[in-house]
MDAnalysis code that builds the backbone (N, CA, C; Angstrom):
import MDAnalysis as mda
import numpy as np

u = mda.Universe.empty(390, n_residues=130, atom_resindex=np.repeat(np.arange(130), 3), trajectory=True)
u.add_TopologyAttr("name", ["N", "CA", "C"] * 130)
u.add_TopologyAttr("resid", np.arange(1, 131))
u.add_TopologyAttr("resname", ["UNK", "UNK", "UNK", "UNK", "UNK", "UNK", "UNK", "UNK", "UNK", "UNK", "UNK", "UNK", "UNK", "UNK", "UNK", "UNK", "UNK", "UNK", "UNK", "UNK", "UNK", "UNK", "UNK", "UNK", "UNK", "UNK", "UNK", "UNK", "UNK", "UNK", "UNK", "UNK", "UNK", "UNK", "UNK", "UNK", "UNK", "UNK", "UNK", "UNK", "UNK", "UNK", "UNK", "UNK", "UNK", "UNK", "UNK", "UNK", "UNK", "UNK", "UNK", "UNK", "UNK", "UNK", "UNK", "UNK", "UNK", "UNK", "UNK", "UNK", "UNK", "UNK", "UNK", "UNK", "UNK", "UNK", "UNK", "UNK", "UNK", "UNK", "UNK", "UNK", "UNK", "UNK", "UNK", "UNK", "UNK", "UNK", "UNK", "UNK", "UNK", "UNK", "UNK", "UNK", "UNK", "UNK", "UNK", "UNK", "UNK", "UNK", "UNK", "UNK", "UNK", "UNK", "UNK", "UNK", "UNK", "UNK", "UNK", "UNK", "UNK", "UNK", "UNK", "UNK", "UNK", "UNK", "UNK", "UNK", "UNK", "UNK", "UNK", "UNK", "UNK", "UNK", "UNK", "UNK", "UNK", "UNK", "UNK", "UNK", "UNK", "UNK", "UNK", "UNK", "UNK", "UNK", "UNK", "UNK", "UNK", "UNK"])
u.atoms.positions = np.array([
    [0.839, -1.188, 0.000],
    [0.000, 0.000, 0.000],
    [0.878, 1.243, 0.000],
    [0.886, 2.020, -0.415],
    [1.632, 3.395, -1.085],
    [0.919, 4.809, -0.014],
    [2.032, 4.642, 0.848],
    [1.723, 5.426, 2.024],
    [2.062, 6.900, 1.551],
    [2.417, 7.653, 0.237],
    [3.010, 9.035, 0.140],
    [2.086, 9.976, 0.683],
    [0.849, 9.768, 0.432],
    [-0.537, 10.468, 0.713],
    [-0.718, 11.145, 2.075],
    [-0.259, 10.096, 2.900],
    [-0.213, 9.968, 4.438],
    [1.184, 10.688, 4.952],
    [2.136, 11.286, 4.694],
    [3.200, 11.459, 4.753],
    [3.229, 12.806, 5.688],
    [3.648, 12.821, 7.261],
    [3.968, 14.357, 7.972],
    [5.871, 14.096, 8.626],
    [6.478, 15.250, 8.526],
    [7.956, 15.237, 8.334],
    [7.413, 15.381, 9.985],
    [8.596, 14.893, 10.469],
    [8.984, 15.465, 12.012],
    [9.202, 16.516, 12.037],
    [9.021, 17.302, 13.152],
    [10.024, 18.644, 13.452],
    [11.312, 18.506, 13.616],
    [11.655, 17.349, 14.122],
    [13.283, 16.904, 14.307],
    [13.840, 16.514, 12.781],
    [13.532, 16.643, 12.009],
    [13.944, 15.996, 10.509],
    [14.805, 16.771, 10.542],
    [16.307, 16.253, 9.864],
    [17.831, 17.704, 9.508],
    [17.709, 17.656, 8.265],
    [16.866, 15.960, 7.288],
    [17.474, 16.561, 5.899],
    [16.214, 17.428, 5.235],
    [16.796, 18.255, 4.716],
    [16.006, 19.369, 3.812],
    [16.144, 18.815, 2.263],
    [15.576, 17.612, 1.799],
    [16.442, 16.892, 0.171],
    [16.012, 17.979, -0.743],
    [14.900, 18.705, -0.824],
    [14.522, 19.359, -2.048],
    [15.346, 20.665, -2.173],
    [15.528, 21.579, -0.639],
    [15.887, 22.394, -0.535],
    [17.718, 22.514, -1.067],
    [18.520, 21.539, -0.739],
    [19.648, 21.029, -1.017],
    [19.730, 20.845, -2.238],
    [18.818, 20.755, -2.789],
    [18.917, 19.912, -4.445],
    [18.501, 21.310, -5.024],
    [17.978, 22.219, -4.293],
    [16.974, 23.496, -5.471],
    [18.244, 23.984, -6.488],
    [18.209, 24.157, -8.040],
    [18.578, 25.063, -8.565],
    [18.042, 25.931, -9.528],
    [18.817, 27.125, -9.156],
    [18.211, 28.427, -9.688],
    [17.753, 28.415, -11.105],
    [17.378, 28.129, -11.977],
    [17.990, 28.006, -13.264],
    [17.626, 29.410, -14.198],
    [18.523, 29.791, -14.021],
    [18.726, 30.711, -14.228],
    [18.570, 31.674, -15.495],
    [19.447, 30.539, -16.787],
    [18.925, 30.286, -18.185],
    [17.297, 30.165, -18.681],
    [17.081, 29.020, -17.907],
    [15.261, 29.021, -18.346],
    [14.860, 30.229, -17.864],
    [14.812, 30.871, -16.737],
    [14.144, 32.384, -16.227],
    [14.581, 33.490, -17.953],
    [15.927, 33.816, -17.999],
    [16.210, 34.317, -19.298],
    [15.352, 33.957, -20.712],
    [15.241, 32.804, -21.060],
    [14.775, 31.914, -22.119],
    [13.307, 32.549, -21.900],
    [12.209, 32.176, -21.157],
    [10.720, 31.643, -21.431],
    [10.409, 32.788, -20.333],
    [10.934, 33.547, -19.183],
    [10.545, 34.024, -18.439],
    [9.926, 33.876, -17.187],
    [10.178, 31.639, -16.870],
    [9.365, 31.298, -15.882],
    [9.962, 30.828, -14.684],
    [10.038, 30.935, -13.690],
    [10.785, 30.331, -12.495],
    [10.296, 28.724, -12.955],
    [11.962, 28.195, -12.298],
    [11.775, 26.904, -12.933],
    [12.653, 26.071, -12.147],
    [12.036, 24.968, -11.189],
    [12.959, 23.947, -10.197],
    [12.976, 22.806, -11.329],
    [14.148, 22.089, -10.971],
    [13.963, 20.819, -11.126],
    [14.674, 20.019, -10.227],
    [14.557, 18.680, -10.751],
    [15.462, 17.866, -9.240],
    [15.284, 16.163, -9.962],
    [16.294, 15.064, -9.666],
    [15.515, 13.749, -10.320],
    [15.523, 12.885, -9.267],
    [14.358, 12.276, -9.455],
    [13.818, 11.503, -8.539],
    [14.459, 10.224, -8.012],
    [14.410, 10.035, -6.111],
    [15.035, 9.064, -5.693],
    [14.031, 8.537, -5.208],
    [14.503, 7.739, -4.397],
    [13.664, 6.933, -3.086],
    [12.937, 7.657, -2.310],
    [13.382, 8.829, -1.853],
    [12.381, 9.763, -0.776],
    [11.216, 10.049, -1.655],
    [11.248, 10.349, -2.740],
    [10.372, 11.108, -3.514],
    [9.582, 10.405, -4.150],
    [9.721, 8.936, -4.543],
    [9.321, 7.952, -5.260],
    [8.322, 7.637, -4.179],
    [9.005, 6.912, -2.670],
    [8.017, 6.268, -2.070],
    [7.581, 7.179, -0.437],
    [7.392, 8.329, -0.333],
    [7.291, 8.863, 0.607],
    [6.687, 10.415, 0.592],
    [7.277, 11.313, -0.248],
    [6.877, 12.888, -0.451],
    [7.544, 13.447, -2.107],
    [6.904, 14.617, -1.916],
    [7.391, 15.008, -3.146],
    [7.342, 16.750, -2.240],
    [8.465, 17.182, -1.807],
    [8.991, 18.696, -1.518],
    [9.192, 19.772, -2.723],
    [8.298, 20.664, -2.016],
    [8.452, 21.859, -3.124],
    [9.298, 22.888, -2.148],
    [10.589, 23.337, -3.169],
    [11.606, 23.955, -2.383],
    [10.955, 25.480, -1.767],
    [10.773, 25.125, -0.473],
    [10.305, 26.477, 0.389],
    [11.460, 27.807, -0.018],
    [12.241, 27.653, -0.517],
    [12.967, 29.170, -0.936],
    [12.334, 29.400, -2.210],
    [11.886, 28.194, -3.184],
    [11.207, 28.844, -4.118],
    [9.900, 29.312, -4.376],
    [9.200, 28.283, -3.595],
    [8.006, 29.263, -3.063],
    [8.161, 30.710, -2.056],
    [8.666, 31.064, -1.581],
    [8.849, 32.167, -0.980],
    [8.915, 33.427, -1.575],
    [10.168, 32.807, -3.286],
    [10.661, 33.950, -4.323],
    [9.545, 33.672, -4.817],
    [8.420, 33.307, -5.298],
    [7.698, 33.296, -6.592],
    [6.400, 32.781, -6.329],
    [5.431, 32.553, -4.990],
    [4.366, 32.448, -4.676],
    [3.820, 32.753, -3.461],
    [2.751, 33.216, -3.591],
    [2.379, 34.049, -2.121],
    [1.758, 32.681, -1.217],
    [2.586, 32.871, -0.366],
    [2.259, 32.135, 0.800],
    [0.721, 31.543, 0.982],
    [-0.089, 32.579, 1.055],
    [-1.522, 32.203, 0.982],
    [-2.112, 31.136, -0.116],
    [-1.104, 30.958, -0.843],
    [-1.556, 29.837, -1.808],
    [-1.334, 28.842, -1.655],
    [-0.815, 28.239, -0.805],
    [-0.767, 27.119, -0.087],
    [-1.759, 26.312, 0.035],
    [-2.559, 27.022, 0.871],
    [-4.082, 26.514, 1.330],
    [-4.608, 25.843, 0.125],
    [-4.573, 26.654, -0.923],
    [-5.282, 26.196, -2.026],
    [-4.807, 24.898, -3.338],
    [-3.745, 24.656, -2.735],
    [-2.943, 23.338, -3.474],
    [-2.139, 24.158, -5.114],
    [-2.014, 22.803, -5.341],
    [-0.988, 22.697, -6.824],
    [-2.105, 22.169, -7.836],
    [-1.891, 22.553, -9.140],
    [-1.815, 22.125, -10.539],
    [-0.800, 21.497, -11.026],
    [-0.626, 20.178, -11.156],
    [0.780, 19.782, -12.303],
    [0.332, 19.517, -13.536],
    [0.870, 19.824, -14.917],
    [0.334, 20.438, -15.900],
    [1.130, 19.268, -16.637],
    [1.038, 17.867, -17.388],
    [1.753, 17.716, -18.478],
    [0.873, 17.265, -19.770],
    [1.672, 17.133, -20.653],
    [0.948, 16.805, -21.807],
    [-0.165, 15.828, -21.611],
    [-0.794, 15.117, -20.806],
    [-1.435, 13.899, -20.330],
    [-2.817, 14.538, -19.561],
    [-2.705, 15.679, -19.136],
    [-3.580, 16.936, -18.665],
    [-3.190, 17.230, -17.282],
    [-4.197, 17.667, -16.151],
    [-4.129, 18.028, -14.936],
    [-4.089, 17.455, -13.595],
    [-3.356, 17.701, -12.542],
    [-3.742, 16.759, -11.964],
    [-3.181, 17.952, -10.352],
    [-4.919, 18.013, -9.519],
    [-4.427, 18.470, -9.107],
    [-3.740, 17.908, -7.502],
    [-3.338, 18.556, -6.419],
    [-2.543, 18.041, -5.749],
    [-3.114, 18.895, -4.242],
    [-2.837, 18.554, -3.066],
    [-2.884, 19.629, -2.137],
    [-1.417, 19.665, -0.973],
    [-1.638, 20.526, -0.385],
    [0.050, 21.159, 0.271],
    [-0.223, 20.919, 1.622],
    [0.621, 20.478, 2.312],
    [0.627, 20.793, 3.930],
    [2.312, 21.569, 3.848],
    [2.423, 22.045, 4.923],
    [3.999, 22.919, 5.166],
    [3.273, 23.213, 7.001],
    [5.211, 23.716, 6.886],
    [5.154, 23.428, 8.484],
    [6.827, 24.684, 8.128],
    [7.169, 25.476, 9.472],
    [7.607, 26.228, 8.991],
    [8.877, 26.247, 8.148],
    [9.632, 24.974, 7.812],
    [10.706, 25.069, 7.299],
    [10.445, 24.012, 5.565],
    [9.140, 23.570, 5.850],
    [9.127, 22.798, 4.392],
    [7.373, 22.941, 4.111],
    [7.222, 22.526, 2.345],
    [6.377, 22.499, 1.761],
    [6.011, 21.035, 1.223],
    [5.097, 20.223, 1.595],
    [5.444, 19.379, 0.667],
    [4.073, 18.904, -0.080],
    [3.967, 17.804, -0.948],
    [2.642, 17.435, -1.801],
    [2.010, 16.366, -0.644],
    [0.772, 16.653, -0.524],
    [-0.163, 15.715, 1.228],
    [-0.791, 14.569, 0.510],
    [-1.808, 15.278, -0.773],
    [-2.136, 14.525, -1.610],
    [-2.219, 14.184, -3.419],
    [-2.196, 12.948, -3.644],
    [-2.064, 13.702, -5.106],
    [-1.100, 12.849, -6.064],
    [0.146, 13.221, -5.086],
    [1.284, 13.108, -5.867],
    [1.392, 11.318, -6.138],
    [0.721, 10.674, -5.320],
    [0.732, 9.112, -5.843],
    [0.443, 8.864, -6.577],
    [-1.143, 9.655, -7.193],
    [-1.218, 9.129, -8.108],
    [-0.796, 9.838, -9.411],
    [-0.133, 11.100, -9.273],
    [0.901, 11.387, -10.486],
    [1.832, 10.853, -10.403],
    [2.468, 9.884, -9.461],
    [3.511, 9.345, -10.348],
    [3.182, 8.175, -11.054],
    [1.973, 7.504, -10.396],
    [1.446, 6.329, -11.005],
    [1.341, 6.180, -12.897],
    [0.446, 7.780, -12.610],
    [-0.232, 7.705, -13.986],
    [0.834, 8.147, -14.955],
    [1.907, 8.517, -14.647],
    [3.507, 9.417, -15.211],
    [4.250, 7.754, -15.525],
    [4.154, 6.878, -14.721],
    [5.213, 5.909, -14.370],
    [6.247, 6.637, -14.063],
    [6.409, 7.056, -12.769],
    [8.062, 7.419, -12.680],
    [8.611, 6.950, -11.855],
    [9.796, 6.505, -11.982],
    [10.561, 5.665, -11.244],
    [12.361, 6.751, -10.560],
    [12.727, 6.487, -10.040],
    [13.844, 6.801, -9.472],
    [14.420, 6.644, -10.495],
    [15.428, 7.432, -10.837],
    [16.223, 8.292, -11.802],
    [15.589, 9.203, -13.044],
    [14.222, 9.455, -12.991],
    [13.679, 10.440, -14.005],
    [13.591, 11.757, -13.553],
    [14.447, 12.399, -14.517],
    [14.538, 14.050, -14.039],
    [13.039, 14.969, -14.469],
    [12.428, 15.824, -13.418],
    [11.315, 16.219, -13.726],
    [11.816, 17.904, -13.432],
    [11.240, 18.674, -14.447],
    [11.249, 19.904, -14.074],
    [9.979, 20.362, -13.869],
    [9.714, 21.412, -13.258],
    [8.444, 22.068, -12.847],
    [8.709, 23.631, -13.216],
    [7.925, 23.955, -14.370],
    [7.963, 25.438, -14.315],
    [6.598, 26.403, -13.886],
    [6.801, 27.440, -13.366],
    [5.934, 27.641, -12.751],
    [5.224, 28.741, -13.775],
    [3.911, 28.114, -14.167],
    [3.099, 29.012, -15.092],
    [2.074, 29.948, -15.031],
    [2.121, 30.029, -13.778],
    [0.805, 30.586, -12.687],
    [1.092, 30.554, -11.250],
    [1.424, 31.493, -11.043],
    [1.356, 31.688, -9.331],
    [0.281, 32.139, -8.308],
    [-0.627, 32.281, -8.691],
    [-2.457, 32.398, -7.964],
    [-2.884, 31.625, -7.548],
    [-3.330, 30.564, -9.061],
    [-3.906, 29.522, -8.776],
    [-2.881, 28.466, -8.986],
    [-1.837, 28.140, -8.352],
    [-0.326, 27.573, -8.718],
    [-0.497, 26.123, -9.712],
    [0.103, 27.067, -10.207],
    [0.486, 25.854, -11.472],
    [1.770, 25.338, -12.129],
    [2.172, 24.159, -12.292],
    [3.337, 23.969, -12.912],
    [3.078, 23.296, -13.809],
    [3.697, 23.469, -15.020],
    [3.822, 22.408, -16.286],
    [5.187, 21.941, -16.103],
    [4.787, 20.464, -15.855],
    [5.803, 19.123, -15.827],
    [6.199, 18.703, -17.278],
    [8.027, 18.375, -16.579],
    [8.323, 17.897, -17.849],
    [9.345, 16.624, -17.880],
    [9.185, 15.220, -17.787],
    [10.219, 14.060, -17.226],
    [11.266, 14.057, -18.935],
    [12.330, 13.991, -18.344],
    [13.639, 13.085, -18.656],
    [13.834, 12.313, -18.032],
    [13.509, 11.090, -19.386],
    [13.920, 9.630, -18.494],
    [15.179, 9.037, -18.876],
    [15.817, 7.948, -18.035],
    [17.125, 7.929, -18.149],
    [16.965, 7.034, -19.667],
])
């Protein structure tokens, strides 16, 4: 049974994986104009959470949107998701199981998320698979 759904971090947790992994990218912002994480998927993320880097929500979505969850956007259509956070992380509560289900993604597929909407938050997903 695929517990990601169910998933609350301790307060004692030290690793921060998404936050450690965030990069700026700096190029795509230049290119298309969109804030844009990516990160490729391990074991934490596969069978447990999927973290949205709290520094990048901070630069590029108003806090209050939280409450109201995620959009992940890929060619396959919508799917949406909802957020719990706690003060040092963000992560996906529900949702994200069954996007990876319906994605098939497995540990080592690189996914980027660009952010196409910051209101009603939205990202259009994009996997590189190995």
């Amino acid at each position: 049974m695929d517990k990601s759904d169910e998933y609350v971090p301790s307060e004692t947790e030290t690793d921060t994986t998404m936050d450690e992994e965030y990069v700026d990218d700096s190029r795509a912002l230049n290119i298309d104009g969109y804030p844009t994480f990516e990160f490729t998927l391990n074991s934490t993320t596969i069978n447990q959470r999927l973290e949205i880097p709290y520094s990048f929500w901070q630069r590029h979505i108003p806090m209050g949107a939280i409450q109201a969850g995620v959009y992940l956007v890929t060619e396959r259509g919508m799917w949406f998701c909802t957020l719990q956070h706690n003060s040092r992380k963000i992560w996906v509560k529900h949702g994200w199981a069954r996007f990876k289900h319906d994605h098939n993604l497995v540990v080592g597929v690189r996914c980027t998320f660009k952010l196409v909407y910051s209101f009603g938050v939205q990202f259009q997903v994009v996997f590189d698979r190995p």
